[in-house]
C-alpha positions in Angstrom: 107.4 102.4 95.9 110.2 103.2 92.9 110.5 106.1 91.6 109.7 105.0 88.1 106.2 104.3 89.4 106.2 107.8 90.7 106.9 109.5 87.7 103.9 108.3 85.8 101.5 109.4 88.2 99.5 112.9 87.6 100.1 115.8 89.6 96.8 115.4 91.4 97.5 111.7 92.2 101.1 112.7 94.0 99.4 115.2 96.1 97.2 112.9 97.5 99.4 110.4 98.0 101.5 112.8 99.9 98.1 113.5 102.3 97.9 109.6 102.7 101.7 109.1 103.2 101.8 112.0 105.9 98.4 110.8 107.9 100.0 106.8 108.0 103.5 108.5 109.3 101.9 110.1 112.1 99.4 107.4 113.1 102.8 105.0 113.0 104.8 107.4 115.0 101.8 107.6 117.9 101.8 103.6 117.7 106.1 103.9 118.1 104.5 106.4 121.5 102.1 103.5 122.7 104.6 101.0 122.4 102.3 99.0 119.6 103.8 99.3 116.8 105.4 96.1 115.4 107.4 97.1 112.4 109.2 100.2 113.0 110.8 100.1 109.6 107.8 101.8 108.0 108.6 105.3 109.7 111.9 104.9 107.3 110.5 103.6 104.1 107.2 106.3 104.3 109.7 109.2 104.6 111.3 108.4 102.0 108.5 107.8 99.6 107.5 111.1 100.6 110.8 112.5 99.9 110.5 110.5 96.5 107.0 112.0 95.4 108.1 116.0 96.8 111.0 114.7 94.2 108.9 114.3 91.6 106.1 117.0 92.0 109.2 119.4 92.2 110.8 117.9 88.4 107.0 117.7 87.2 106.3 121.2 88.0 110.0 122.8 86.5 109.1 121.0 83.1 111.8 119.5 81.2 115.1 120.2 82.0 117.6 121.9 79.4 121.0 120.1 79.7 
């Protein structure tokens, strides 16, 4: 997901995004356990969404930023 997609998203939309992205990482992590999961690049690429939408709930909630 970009991050441009990110920042148009409400407040309320990002934090349940974050509950979806954090339930998929640890049902991919127990299939990485089992030895079932096929694509282990997702772990990667959901963390970093994550770390993209904390990235944007943290600018959202500062407001606009003086420079």
């Amino acid at each position: 997901m970009k991050y441009t997609e990110i920042q148009q998203k409400s407040l309320q939309e990002l934090e349940n995004m974050i509950k979806d992205l954090s339930i998929g990482i640890g049902k991919a992590r127990f299939e990485l356990a089992n030895n079932t999961l096929k694509n282990t690049s997702i772990i990667k690429k959901t963390k970093k969404d994550v770390a993209r939408i904390l990235t944007s709930i943290k600018n959202k909630k500062s407001g606009p930023s003086k420079k």
